[in-house]
C-alpha positions as CSV (number, residue, x, y, z in Angstrom):
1,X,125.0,50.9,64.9
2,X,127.0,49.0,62.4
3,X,125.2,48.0,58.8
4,X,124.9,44.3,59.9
5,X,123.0,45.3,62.8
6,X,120.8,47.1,60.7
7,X,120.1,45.0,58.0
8,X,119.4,42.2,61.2
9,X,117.1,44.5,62.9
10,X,115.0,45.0,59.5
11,X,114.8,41.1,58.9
12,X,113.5,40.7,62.2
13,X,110.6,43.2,61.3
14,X,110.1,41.9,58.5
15,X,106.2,40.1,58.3
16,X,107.2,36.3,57.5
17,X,104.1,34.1,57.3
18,X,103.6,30.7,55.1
19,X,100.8,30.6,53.1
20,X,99.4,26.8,52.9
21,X,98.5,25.9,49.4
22,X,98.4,21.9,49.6
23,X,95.3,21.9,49.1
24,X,95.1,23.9,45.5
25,X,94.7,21.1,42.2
26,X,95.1,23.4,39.5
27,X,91.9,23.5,37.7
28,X,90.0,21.3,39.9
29,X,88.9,23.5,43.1
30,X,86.9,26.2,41.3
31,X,86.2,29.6,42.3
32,X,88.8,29.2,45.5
33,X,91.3,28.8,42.8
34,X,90.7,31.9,41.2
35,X,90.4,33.6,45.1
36,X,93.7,32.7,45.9
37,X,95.0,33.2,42.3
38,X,93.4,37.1,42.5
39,X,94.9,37.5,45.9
40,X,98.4,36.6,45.3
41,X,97.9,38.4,42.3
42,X,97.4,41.8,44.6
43,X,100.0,40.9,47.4
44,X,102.8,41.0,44.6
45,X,101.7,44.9,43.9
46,X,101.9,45.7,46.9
47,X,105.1,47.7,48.2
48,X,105.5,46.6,52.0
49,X,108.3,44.3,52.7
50,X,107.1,41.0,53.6
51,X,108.1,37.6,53.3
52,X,105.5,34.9,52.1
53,X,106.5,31.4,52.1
54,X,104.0,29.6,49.6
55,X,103.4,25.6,50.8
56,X,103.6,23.7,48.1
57,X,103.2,20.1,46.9
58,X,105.1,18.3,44.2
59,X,102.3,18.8,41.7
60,X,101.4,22.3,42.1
61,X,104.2,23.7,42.5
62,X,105.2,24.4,38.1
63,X,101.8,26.4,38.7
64,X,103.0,28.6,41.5
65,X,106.4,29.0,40.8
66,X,106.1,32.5,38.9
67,X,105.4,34.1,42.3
68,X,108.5,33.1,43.7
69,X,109.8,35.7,40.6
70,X,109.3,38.7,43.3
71,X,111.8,38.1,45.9
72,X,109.8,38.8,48.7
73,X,107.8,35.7,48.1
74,X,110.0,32.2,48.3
75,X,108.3,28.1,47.6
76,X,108.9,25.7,50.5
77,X,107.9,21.8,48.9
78,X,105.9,19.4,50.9
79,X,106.6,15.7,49.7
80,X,103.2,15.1,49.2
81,X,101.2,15.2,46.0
82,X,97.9,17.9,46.1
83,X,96.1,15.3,43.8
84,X,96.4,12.6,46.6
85,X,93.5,14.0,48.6
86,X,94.1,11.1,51.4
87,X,97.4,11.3,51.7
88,X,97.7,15.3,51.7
89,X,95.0,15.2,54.9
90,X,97.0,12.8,56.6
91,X,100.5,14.6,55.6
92,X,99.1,17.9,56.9
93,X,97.7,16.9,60.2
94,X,101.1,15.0,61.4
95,X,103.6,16.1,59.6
96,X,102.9,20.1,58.5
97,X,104.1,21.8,61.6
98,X,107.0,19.8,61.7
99,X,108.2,21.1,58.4
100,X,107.1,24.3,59.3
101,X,109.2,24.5,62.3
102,X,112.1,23.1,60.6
103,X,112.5,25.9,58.0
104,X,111.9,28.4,61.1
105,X,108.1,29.2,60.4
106,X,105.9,30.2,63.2
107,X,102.7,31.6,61.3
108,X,101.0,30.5,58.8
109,X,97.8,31.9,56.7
110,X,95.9,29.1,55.2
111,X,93.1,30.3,52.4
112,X,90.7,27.5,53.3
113,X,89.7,25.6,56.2
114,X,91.6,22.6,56.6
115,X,94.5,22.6,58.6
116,X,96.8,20.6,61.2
117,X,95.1,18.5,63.9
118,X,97.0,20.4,66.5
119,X,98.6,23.9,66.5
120,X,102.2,22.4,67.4
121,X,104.0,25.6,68.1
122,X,102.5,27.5,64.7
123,X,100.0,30.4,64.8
124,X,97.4,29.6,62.4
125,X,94.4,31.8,60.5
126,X,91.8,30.1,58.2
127,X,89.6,31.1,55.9
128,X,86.2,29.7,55.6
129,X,84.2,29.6,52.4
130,X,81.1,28.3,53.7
131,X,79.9,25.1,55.7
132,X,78.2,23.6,52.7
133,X,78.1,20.0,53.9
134,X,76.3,20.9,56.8
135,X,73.4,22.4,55.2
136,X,73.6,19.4,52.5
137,X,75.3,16.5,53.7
138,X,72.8,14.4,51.5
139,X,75.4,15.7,48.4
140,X,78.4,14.7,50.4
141,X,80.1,11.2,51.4
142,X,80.6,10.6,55.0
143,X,84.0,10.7,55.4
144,X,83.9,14.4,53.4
145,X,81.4,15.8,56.6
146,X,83.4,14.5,58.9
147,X,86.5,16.2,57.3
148,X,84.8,19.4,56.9
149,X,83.2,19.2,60.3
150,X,86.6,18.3,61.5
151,X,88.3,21.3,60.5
152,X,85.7,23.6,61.2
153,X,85.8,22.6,64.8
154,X,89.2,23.1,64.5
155,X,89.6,26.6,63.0
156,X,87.0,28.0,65.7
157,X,88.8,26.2,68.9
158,X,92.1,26.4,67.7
159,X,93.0,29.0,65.0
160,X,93.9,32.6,66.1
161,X,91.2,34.3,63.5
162,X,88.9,33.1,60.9
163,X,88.2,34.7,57.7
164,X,84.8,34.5,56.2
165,X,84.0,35.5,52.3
166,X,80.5,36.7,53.0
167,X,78.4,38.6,56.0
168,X,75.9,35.7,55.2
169,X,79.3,33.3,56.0
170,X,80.1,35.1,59.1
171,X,76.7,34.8,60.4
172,X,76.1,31.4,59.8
173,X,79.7,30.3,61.7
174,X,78.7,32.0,64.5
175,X,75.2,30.8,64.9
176,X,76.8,27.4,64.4
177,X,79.5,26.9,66.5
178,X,78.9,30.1,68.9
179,X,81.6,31.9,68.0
180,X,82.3,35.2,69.4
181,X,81.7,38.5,66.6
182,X,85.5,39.6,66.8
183,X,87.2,36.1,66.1
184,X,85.2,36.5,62.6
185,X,86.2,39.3,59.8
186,X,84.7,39.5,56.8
187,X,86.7,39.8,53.4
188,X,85.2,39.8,50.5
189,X,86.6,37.9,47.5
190,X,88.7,40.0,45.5
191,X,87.7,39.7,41.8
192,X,89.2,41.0,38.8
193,X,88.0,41.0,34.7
194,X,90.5,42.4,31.9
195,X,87.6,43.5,29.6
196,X,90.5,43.6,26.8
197,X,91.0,39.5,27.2
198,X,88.5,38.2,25.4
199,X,88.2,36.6,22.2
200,X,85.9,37.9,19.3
201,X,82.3,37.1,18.7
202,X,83.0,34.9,15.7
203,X,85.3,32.5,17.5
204,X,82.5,31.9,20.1
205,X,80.4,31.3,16.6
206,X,82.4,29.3,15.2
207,X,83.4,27.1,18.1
208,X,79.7,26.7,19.6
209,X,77.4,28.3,17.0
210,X,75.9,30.6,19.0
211,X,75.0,34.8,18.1
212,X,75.4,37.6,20.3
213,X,72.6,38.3,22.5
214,X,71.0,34.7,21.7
215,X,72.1,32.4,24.2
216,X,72.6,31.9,28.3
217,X,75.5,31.2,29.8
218,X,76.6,29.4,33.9
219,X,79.6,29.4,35.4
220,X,79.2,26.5,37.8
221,X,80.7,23.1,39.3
222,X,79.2,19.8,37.9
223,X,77.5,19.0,41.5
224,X,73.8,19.0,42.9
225,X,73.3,22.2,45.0
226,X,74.1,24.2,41.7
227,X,70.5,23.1,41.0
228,X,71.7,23.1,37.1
229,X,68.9,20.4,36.4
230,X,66.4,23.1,36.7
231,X,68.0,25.4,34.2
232,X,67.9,22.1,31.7
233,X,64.2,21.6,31.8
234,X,63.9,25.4,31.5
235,X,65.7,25.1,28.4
236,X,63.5,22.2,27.6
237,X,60.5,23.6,28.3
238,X,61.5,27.3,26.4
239,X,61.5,24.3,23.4
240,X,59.1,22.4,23.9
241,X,56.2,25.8,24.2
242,X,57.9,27.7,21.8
243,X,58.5,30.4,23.9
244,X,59.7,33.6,22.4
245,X,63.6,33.3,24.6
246,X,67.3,32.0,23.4
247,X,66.6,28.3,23.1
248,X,70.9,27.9,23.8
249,X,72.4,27.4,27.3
250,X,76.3,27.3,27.5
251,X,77.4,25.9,30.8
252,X,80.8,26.1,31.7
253,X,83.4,24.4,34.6
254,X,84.9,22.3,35.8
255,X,83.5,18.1,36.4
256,X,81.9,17.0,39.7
257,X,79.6,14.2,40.6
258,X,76.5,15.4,38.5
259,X,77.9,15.7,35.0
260,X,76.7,12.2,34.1
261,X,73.2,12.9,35.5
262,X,73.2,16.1,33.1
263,X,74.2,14.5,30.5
264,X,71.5,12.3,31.1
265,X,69.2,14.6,31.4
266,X,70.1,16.5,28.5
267,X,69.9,13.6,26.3
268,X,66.8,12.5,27.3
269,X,65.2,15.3,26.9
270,X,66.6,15.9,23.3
271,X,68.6,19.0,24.5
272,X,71.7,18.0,22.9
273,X,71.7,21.1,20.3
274,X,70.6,23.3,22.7
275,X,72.9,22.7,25.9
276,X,76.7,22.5,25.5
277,X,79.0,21.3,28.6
278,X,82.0,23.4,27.5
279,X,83.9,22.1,30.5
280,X,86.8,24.1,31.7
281,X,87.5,27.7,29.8
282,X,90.2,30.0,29.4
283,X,89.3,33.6,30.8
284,X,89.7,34.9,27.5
285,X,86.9,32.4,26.0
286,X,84.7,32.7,29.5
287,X,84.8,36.9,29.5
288,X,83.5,36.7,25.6
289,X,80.7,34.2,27.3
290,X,79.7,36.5,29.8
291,X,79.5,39.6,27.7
292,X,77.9,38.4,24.3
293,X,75.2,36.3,26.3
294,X,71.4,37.4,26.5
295,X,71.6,36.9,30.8
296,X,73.8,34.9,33.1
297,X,71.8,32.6,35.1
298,X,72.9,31.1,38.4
299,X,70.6,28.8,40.0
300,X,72.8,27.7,42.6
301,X,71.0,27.3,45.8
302,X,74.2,27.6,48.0
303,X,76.9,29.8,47.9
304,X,78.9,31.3,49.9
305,X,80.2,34.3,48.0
306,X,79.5,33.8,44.4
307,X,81.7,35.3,42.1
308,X,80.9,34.8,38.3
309,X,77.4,36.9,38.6
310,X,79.4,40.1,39.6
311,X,81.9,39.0,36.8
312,X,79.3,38.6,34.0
313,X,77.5,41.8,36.1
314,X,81.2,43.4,35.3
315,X,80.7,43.1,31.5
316,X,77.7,44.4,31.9
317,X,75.1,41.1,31.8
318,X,72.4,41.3,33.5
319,X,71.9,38.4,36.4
320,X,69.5,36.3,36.8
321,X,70.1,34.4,40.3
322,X,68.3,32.1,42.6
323,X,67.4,34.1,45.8
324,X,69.1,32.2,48.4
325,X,72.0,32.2,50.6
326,X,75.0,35.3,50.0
327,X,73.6,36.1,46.5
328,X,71.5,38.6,47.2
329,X,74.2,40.3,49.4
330,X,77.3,40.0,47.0
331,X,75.1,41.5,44.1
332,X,73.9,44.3,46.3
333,X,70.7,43.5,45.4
334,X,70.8,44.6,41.6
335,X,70.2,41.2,40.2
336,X,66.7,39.7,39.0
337,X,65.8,37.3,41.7
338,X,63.9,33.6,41.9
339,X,62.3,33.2,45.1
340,X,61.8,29.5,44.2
341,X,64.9,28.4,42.5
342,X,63.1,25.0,41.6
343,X,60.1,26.7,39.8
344,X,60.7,26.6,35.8
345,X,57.6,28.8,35.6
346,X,59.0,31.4,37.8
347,X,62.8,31.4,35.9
348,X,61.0,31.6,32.5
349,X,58.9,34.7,33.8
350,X,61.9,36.4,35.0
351,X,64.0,35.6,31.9
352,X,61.0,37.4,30.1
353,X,61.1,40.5,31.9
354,X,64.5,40.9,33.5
355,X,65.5,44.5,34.8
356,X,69.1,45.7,34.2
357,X,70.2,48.1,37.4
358,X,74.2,46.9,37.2
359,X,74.6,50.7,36.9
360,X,73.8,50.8,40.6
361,X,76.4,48.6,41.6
362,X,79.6,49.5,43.8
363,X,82.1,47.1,42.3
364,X,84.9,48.9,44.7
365,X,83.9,46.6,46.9
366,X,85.3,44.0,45.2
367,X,88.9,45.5,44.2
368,X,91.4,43.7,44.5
369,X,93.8,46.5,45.7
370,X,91.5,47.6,48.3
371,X,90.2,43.7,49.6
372,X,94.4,42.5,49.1
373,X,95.7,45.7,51.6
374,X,92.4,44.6,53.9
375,X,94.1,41.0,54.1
376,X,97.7,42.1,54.7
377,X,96.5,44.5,57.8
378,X,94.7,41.8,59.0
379,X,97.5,39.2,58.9
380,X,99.9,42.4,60.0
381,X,97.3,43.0,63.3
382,X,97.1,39.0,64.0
383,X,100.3,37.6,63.1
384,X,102.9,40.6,62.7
């Protein structure tokens, strides 16, 4: 067997899947940014021999392009721009496969769940983060549900496998659309905190005039279901009773529909020096956040994974989370619970009395080598 053969016969082993990234607007998609950032992240220290093409649009791709350093991972442009929402649907449902089969792809790994009307010759697995807009379409336009409900229909009837982020995830697709226990896997999202990139104490002083231990902090989108209005008129009512608690919330991320409404509500109730809309941080800025703060709330009432309460729970914050949806799950159960997430009574008595058990926490479950080697056998078993 000559060299050439060999080399041929390796290539033709080798695992060569596209992973679809039209979707990504640096900065503007939230926590599924940092998923797919974190994941990428733990396929390049990996030491199999694979071949991921990242999919690409015109104006995402300066933010991918590092990736492409490792040359088991290459960039394939779409002409389409990830910022034109309208556009990049209607560019991916006709036109994706046909690219895909130019450039010789056959399988492709997409870390959300839109996709291609029709499979056109190309093996697809999706990933889906929750069905949010079914629970609350009241939060959503209608031509948003009938996207999302789209491409969930999709992924179930059409996709080879579905990834979900959360038991509670899993559970609810299959309840849902009636989908059968082994199309579904469950993969938690990989999540990872350099406790040495942080800024100092004194910057986060200086820049918001806050002291260690005397403040709250939230990681959350700008949008209704994060229920942030009910951590405001805690804050205003922590002022307005003189209540013996930090009288500063920090909240931090990135705009949605509701930051007008806060702000609103902020300045009506005279919160202005008490409630800062930081917008988006740096992780060096948002780690010092998590660790110097008194607790991390998150009042969302849907999730459906949850990452920054076991990022501040990594620092070593304690939680205090409403009791709905996959929080409880993904934090174990070693948070401080509100069974009523709309009851400012009930957040001010826990805030009083919160219990810190992050010692009991199994953050291996969240590893990023461990959850990135789960992904790869899983592509490897359905798409290898």
């Amino acid at each position: 067997m000559d060299i050439v053969t060999v080399w041929v016969r390796e290539m033709s082993d080798r695992m060569e899947i596209a992973i679809d990234l039209l979707w990504l607007r640096p900065r503007q998609v939230g926590g599924t940014e940092f998923y797919i950032r974190n994941l990428l992240d733990g396929f390049l220290r990996l030491e199999e021999d694979y071949h991921f093409i990242l999919l690409v649009s015109k104006d995402n791709r300066d933010s991918l392009s590092h990736y492409a350093k490792d040359d088991r991972i290459s960039l394939l442009e779409a002409n389409v721009e990830s910022a034109n929402i309208a556009r990049r649907i209607l560019w991916q449902f006709f036109c994706q496969n046909r690219l895909l089969r130019r450039n010789h792809i056959r399988k492709c790994f997409v870390p959300v769940y839109c996709r291609p009307l029709f499979n056109g010759g190309i093996t697809y697995i999706n990933v889906i983060h929750d069905l949010q807009a079914a629970h609350y379409p009241e939060y959503h336009p209608f031509h948003e549900i009938a996207y999302s409900r789209l491409c969930w229909w999709l992924d179930v009837h059409f996709s080879k496998h579905i990834v979900a982020i959360s038991d509670w995830v899993r559970e609810d697709i299959m309840v849902r659309y009636h989908v059968k226990p082994e199309k579904i896997t469950t993969i938690y999202n990989p999540i990872t905190v350099d406790p040495n990139e942080m800024v100092s104490m004194t910057e986060l002083s200086e820049k918001y005039g806050v002291s260690e231990n005397e403040y709250y902090y939230t990681v959350s989108q700008l949008i209704p279901h994060k229920n942030l209005d009910t951590i405001i008129e805690v804050m205003s009512w922590i002022k307005e009773q003189k209540i013996d608690l930090p009288g500063r919330l920090l909240i931090s991320g990135v705009n949605g529909e509701s930051r007008k409404t806060l702000e609103r509500q902020i300045r009506d109730r005279g919160l202005d020096r008490e409630i800062t809309l930081t917008g988006f941080v740096e992780n060096v800025e948002r780690n010092a956040l998590y660790k110097y703060s008194r607790a991390f709330l998150f009042p969302s009432v849907f999730e459906g994974f949850g990452m920054p309460p076991i990022e501040a729970m990594l620092f070593g914050t304690v939680v205090i989370a409403a009791d709905r949806t996959c929080i409880p799950e993904v934090t174990q159960g070693k948070a401080n619970y509100v069974a009523d997430p709309y009851d400012v009574q009930e957040w001010i008595r826990v805030m009083q009395a919160p219990v810190d058990r992050i010692g009991e926490m199994d953050f291996g479950v969240y590893d990023q080598g461990r959850l990135t080697r789960k992904y790869y056998q899983m592509l490897l078993d359905m798409l290898g």
